[in-house]
Structures are given as structure tokens and as C-alpha cells.
N, C-alpha and C positions, 0 to 999 in steps of 0.2 A: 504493500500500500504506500509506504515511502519513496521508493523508488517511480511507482507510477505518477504520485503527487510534484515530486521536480519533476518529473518526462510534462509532468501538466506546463508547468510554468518555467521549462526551461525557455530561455531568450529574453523572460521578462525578470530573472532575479542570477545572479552566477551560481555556478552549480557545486560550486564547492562551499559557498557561501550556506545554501541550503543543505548542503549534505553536513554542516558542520551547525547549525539551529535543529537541525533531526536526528543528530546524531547517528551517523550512517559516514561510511567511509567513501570516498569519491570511485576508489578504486571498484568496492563492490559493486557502486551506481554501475560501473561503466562496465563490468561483467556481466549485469542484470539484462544492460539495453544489447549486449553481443548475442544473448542468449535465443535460441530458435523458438518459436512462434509456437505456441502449445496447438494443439488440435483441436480444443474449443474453439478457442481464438481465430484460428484460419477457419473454420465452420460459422462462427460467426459473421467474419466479414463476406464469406464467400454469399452465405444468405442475405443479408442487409443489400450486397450487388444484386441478386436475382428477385428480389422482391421490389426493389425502386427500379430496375431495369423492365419488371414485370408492369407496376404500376404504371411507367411514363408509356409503355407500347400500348397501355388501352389506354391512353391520357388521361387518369384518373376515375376513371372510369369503375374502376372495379373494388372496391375490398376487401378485406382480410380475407373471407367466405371461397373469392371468386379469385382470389391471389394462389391463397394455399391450391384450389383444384388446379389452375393451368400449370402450376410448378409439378405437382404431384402427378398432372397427365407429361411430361416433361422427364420423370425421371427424377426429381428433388423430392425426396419429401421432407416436410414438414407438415406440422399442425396448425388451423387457425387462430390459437393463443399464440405461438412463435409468433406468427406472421403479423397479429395484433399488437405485438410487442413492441416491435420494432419499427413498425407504424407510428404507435404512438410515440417512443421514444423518437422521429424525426418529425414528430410533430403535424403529420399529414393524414387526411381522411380521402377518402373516396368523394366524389358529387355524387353525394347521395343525400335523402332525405327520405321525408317519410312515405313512404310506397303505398300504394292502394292495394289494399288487401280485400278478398272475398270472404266474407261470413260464412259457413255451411250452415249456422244456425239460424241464421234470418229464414225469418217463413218461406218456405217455398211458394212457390206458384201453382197450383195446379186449378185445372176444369177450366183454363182460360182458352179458346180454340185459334185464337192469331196466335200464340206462342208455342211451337214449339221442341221450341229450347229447352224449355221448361229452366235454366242451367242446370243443365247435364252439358257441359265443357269440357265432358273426355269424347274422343274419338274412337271408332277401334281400326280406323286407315285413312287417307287424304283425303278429300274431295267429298268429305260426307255431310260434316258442318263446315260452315266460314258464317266470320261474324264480322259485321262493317260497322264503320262512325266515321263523324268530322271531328276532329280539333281545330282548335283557334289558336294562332300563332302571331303572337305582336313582335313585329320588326320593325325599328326606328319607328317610325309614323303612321303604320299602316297594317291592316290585318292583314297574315293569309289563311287560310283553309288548308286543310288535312285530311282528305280521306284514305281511307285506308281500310283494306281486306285481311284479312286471318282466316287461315285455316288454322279450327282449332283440335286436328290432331296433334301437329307438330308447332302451335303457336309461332309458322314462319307467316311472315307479312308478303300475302301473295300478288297482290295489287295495291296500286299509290296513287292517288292523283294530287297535284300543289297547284293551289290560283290564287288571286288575289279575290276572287267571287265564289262566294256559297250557292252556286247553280244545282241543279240535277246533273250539269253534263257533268261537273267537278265529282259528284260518286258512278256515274257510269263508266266514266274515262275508269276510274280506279275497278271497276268491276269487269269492261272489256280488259285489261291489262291481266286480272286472274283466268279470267276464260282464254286468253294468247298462253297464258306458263302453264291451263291445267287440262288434264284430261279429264273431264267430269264426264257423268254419266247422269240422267234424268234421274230425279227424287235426293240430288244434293240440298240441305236444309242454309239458306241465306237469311242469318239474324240482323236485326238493325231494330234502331228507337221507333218512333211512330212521329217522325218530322216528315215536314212537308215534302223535303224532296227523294224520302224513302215511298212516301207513297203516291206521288206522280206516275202517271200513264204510262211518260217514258219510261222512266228507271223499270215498274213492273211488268211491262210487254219486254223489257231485256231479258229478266228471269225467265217470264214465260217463256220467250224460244227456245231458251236452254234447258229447260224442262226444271226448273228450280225452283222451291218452295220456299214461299216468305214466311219469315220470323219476327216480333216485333215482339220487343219489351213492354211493359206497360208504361204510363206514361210518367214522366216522369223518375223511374226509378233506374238508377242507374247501377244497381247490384242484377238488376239480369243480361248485363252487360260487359260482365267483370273483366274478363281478359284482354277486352278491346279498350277498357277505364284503364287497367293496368300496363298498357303498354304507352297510352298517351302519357302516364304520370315519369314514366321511364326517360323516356322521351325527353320531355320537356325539363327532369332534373337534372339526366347524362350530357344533354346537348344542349338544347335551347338557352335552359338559364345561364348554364356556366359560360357557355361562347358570346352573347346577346350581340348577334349579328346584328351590323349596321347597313347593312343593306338585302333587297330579294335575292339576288344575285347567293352570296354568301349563304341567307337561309337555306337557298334550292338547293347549293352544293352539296353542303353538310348535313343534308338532311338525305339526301341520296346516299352520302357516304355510310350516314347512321342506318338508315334500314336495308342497303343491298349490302353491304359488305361489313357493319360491325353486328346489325342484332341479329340477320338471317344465315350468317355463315362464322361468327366470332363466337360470338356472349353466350354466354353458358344461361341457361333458364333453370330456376330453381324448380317448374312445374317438369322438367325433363331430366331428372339426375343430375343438372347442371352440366348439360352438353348443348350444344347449337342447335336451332330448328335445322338446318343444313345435316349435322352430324345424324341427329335424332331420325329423321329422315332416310338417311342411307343403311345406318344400322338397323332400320325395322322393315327394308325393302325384301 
């Protein structure tokens, strides 16, 4: 402890000076500091590198939880306390915040006949449920809109639409874009809220060709909606708040970046073992 106490303040006091107020020989100090690297010590710092190495590659994006998995799918393991530790001792958290979570306990829904869903949000293969919404996205001065498609076998986001207008065409665009990536087959169940432009002509003469049955929450409730509430919360704490793009341009980018390439083929989901809708996907093909 002596010795590591001058290694603290060597340059700001002489070292002999200190070895001589601690009672400690200079000679030993300087055998102390020759000496090889104990194997906690190099374990230590080797983790401290793969855990802030880990943290910057998802840009903060992840923690302790989702740190320890990508190390441990990697070949490192450690524990979520390690990883917690070391976190906190440099002082850094994830963008994270408080996540929307689903009740099992909230009354269910049933004997309502536009729903359903019922939430029942397992799958047992692609293309059986998909659940849509809009979010509202403020950039500098001006809204944009957010829709968005899931399939919620594998909770990948299968269609997107981004406008600066909350039209019909802005959730069809996003629904033509899942019908281009999926192979559906007639009696696929398509959830949504009961807004105006879920139940426009257009939008449900789309479904109808496709042979697709509509879903609608009741009104107002947004627990029969949970996994599409919980990806927008995701969303907007991973990327939106923390970036607060100053322009559309920037929003469109990063926002493309966030759902093709970090939540559908990176981010591990807690509803999935913490593997990727991408991964999840392949592994139950």
C-alpha cells in the first residue's frame, strides 16, 4: 500500500522524500515498481480495455447486462457485477433510462372481436403476427413521423416509413416495404391502434389484397400495444435523445443506421435470450 501510495504521487513530491515520511526504503520502492504484473492485475486491465472498447463500439448504447453477453458471446467471460464495476468505477452508464415495460397482470382483453391480438406477443414462426405504430420525433423545429412494422416472432422491425406528414401513405409506405422483405401467406394477423389512418380505405384495401387481418387495440390503451411502445421508448433513449439531431437530414441517417443495422442485426433483445432479431431469426430457421 506504501509503495503504490508514492507510485500515486510520484512527480508531484521526491520519492525519496516520501519513502523517508513512510518509512520505506527507496531501494525497496524501486524493486517493488521492477516487479512483474501479478495476474489479477493484467486481468484487470485487460477487462477494463474490452468492456470500454465494448461500450464505445455500441456508442453507449449498451450496459453492464448487454456488455457482459457480447464479451461472453466473444470468448471473455465475465459476470454482470464485474462489468458493473468497472462501469461505475469510470464513472459511465449506458443511454438508458426507464424502459416500457409490459404488465402480464393488467387485465387482459378478451370477447372484444376487432382485437385479435388479444396480447398474445409470442409467435410460433415469421409472418404470423406484425404489429405497427407512428412515433413523433422533434428535430430542431419541426416534427417527423415514424412508422414502423414488427414482426413479432422475432421482434425485427420489418418495414419503416420517415416524413415530415402523418398521412396514410406514411404507414403504407412502411407496410408495402414489409410485404417487399416478407413472404406472407393469407391469414397473417396486422395489429395497430384505432387512428384515423389505421382505418382509412386505403391502408385496409392494402391488407385486404394481401389476405391480412386487422388488429386494433382499444382505444386509447397502449398496453395492447406493448412491443411496438417498447421499441419506440428504445429508440428515442438509445438514439434520438442522446444525438438531438439538428437537422432531417441527420435524423433520416441515424435513424436508418438504428433500425437496419444496430436493433435488427446488432442488439441483443432481452425478449430473445439477448441475441438479435437477425440472429434469432437464423437460429430458428
Amino acid at each position: 500500500m506504501k509503495y503504490a501510495l508514492i507510485q500515486e504521487y510520484q512527480g508531484q513530491y521526491p520519492i525519496r522524500l516520501m519513502c523517508r515520511v513512510l518509512n520505506v526504503s527507496a531501494s525497496g520502492y524501486y524493486r517493488w515498481r521492477k516487479r512483474d504484473v501479478s495476474p489479477q492485475a493484467q486481468r484487470r486491465k485487460f477487462m477494463e480495455e474490452q468492456v470500454m472498447d465494448t461500450f464505445a463500439t455500441y456508442k453507449a448504447r449498451y450496459g453492464a447486462p448487454r456488455i457482459t453477453k457480447e464479451l461472453n458471446a466473444l470468448g471473455v467471460s465475465c459476470s454482470v457485477n464485474y462489468v458493473a464495476k468497472i462501469l461505475n468505477q469510470r464513472g459511465i452508464r449506458a443511454r438508458n433510462g426507464k424502459a416500457f415495460k409490459y404488465s402480464p397482470n393488467t387485465e387482459a382483453m378478451t370477447g372484444v372481436a376487432d382485437n385479435l391480438l388479444r396480447r398474445r406477443f409470442g409467435a410460433t414462426e415469421p409472418n404470423q403476427k406484425w404489429t405497427t405504430d407512428i412515433t413523433y420525433i422533434w428535430v430542431k423545429d419541426q416534427w417527423l413521423y415514424l412508422a414502423t412494422v414488427m414482426d413479432l416472432y422475432s421482434r425485427s422491425i420489418v418495414g419503416w416509413s420517415l416524413d415530415t406528414s402523418m398521412t396514410e401513405q406514411l404507414i403504407m409506405d412502411a407496410l408495402k416495404m414489409a410485404f417487399k422483405r416478407r413472404d406472407i401467406e393469407p391469414g397473417l394477423i396486422i395489429h395497430s391502434d384505432r387512428g384515423v389512418q389505421y382505418r382509412s380505405n386505403k391502408y385496409q384495401g392494402l391488407m385486404e389484397k394481401h389476405g391480412c387481418k386487422p388488429s386494433m387495440s382499444r382505444k386509447g390503451n397502449c398496453w395492447d400495444n406493448a412491443p411496438m411502445e417498447s421499441f419506440f421508448s428504445r429508440l428515442k433513449v438509445e438514439l434520438i435523445y442522446a444525438e438531438q439531431y439538428g437537422s432531417v437530414g441527420e435524423a433520416k441517417s441515424g435513424i436508418f443506421e438504428y433500425i437496419e443495422v444496430f436493433y435488427n442485426r446488432i442488439r441483443r433483445h432481452s425478449a430473445l435470450s439477448y441475441i438479435s432479431p437477425a440472429e434469432f431469426e437464423r437460429k430458428c430457421a
